[in-house]
N, C-alpha and C positions, 0 to 999 in steps of 0.2 A: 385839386388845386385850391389855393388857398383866396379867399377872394375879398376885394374890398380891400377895407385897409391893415387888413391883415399883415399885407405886404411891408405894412412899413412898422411892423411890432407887437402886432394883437395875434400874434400865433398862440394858443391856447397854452397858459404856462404849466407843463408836464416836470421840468427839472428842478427839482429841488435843493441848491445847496446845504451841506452838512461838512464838518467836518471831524477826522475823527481825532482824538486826545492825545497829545505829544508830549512824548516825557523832554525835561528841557533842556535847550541848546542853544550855542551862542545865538550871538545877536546878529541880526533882528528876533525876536521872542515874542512879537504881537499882532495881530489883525487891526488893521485900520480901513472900516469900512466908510463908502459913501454913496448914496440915491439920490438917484433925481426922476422928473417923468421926460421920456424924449420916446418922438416913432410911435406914441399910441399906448406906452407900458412901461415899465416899473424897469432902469436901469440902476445896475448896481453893480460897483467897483472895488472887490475886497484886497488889501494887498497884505503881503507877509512885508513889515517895514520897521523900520523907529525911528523913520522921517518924517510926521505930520503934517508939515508943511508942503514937502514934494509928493505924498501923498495927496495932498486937497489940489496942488495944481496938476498931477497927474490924471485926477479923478476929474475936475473940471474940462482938463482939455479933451476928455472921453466924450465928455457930455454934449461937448461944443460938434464935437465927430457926427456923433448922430443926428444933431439937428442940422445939420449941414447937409448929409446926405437925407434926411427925409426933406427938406426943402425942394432937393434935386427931384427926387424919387418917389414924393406921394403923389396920388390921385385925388384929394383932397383940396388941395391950393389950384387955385386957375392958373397960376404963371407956372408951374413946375413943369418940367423935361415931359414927362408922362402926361400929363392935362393938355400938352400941348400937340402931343402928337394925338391921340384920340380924337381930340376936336379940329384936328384934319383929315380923319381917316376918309380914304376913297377920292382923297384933293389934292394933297400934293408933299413928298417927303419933310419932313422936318427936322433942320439941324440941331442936337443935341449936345450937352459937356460929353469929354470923351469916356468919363465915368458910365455916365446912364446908357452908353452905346457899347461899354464893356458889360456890364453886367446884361443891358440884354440879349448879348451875345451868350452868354453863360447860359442865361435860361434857353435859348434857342437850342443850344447843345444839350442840356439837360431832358428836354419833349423831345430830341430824336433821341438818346439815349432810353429815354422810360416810355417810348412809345407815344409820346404824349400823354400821360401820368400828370404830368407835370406841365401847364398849357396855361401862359401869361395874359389869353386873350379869353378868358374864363371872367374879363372885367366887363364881357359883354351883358352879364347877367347883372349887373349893378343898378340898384332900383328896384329889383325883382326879390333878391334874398337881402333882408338886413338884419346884419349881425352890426353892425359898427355903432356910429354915433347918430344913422337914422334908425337902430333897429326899434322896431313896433311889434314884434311878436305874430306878425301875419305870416301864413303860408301864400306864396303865390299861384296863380292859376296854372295847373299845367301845362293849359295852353299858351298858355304867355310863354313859360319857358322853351315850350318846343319852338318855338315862332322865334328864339335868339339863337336857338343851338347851331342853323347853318353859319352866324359868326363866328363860333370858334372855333378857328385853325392856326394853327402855329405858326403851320408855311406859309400862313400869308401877312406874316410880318417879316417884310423888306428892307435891309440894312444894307445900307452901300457906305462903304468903309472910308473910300476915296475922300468923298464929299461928307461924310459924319453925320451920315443923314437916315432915319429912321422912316416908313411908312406903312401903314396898315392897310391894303389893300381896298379893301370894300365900305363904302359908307357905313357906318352902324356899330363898327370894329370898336374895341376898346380892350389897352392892356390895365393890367394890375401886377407889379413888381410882388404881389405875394408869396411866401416861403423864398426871397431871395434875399432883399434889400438891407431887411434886417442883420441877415448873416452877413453881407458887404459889409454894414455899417461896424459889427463887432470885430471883422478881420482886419479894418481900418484901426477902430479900437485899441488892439491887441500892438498890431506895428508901433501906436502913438505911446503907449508902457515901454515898448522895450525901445524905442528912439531914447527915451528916459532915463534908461537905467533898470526898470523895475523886469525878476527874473521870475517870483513868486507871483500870481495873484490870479483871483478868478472874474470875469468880467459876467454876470449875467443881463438879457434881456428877454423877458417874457420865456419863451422856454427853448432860448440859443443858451449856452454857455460855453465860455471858453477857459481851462482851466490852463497854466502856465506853471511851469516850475512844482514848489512842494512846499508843503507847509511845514518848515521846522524841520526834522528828519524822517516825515513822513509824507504819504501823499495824499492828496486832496482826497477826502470821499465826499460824493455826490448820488443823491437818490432821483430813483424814478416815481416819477407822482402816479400813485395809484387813481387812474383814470375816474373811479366812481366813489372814492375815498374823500378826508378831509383833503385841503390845499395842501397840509403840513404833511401827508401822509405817503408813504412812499412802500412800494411792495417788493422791490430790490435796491441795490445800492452796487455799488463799483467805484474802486480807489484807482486815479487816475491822473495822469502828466501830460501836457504839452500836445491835449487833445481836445478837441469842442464837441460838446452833444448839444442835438436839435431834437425837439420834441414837437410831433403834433399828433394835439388830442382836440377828442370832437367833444368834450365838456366845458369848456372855458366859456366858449360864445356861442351856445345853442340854447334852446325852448323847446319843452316838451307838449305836444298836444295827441289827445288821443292814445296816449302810449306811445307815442315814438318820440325820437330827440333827430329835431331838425339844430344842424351848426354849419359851421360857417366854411369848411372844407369841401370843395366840390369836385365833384365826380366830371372832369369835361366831356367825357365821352357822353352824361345822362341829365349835363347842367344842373343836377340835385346833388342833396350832401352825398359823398362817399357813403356806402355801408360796411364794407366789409374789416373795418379797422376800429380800437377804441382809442388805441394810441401807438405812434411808433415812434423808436429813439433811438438817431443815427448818431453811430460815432465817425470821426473824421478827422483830418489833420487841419482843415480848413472849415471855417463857419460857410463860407455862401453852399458847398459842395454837402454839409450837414441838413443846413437851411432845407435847399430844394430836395433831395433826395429822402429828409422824412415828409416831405408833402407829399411825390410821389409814391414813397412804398405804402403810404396811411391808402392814398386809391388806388394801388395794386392791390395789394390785403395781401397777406403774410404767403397764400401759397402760388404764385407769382411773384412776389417783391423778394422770399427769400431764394429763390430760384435766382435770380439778378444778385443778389448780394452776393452770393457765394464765388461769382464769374469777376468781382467787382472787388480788387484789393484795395480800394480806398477808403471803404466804406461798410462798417458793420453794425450790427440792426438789433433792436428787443421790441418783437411785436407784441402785442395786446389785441388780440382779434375779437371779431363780432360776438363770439361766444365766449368772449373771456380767459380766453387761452393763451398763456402766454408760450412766446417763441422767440429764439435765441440763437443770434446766425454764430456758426461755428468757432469765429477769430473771436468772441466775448465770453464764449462758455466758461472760462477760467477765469473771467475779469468779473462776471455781474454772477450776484450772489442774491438770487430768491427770498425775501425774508419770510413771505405768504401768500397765498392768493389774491389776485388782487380783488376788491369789494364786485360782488354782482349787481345787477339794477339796470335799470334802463338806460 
């Protein structure tokens, strides 16, 4: 589970847009790209167009999308939905936007679905692991962690629907919207383009993408970032429509001590990073259902998580396991194409 403010955009960026060379065709004939920072990370708006103009106010009102919802949805600001239900846990339900009560319904369904893989209350470890904007490079005391791990449980975040009210059972509780929020945020995104008009374009954040339509008379290609590789460098690729990949990888926001690479994905069953993953990359029809489910197959690890995929026709998978092995659920084997091993290393 992804922890900290991961949740709201620092998911380790795995996806790499590329696209591949189009012989030419009517108009529209060009990319008109835009960034900005929102949620923690590097948002980006490419559109196939030859409106400039609707273009920048398309690409603006994206921008305005995400900071809206991490307003809503980080752990970071005192007044947000999230800050505010924590800083009640074990007191007394707290009324929420009916957003932040949808989407933690999402994740609720998502930890009974992955076993709890995937466990929102994994923010109980906040202060203990820092990857974000306090990280210091310390390892925490084991015992510190075992001393948080009877707070996280899933089941004991209580939603009553009635009253729009959220609560965390046990004093000490604390959620983190990690590997979800973001993917909300980009599915929001995606609807505010095509309210627009816009049929073509690819929306990245940190390593959500959501690819729409095609570019020119062909389709998007999009690479997988080789886990131990440059940022630029990618070990497969897949040409792809009207689909969003999620990536998380344990390189982006880790520190190596001793030989090992402590990062920012945590195992809730062991309140330490996951091990058994380097990186996994969900495909999906939707960003939030991409989001969460490459958080949990990164802590299932490929021979459990592909076990799930396979049962799971909304969702298919390219892992990168602890030894470097890559794995490829069935419904991609035709789509993603190997370019080479991906780098070894720690």
């Amino acid at each position: 589970m992804i922890f900290g403010r991961a949740c709201l955009g620092v998911l380790a960026v795995a996806l790499v847009t590329t696209t591949a060379q189009a012989s030419p065709s009517p108009s529209p004939d060009h990319l008109i790209a835009r960034s900005a920072q929102a949620m923690g990370t590097r948002i980006t708006v490419t559109l196939w167009t030859d409106d400039e103009a609707a273009a920048a106010r398309g690409a603006e009102a994206v921008f305005a999308e995400f900071k809206r919802v991490d307003r809503l949805m980080t752990s970071w600001l005192d007044d947000s939905d999230v800050s505010r239900i924590n800083a009640a846990a074990g007191a007394v339900p707290v009324k929420v936007d009916p957003e932040v009560l949808a989407v933690i319904e999402r994740a609720q369904e998502f930890s009974r679905v992955s076993g709890g893989a995937f466990d929102i209350t994994v923010g109980a470890f906040r202060g203990l692991w820092k990857f974000d904007q306090d990280k210091d490079g310390t390892i925490p005391d084991p015992a510190a962690v075992e001393a948080r791990r009877p707070l996280v449980r899933w089941r004991d975040v209580q939603i009553n629907h009635r009253r729009g009210t959220v609560k965390l059972r046990r004093p000490g509780m604390r959620i983190t919207l990690g590997g979800i929020a973001k993917g909300y945020a980009v599915d929001r995104a995606v609807a505010i383009l095509r309210e627009r008009g816009f049929v073509d374009f690819l929306i990245q954040a940190g390593g959500d993408l959501y690819v729409a339509g095609r570019k020119g008379d062909r389709r998007w290609r999009v690479g997988i970032r080789d886990p131990r590789g440059d940022q630029a460098a990618s070990f497969a690729v897949a040409e792809i429509e009207n689909r969003t990949f999620s990536t998380s990888g344990d390189y982006e926001r880790s520190v190596i001590q001793d030989g090992v690479r402590y990062h920012h994905i945590l195992d809730p069953a062991t309140g330490r990073p996951a091990t058994r993953s380097r990186s996994v990359t969900v495909m999906a029809t939707d960003a939030v259902t991409a989001d969460a489910w490459s958080t949990a197959l990164f802590v299932m690890g490929h021979e459990r998580g592909l076990a799930l995929v396979e049962k799971n026709p909304d969702i298919e998978a390219v892992f990168v396991d602890a030894d470097n092995q890559v794995h490829i659920s069935s419904g991609l084997k035709d789509q993603v194409r190997v370019l080479r091993a991906p780098t070894p290393g720690i």
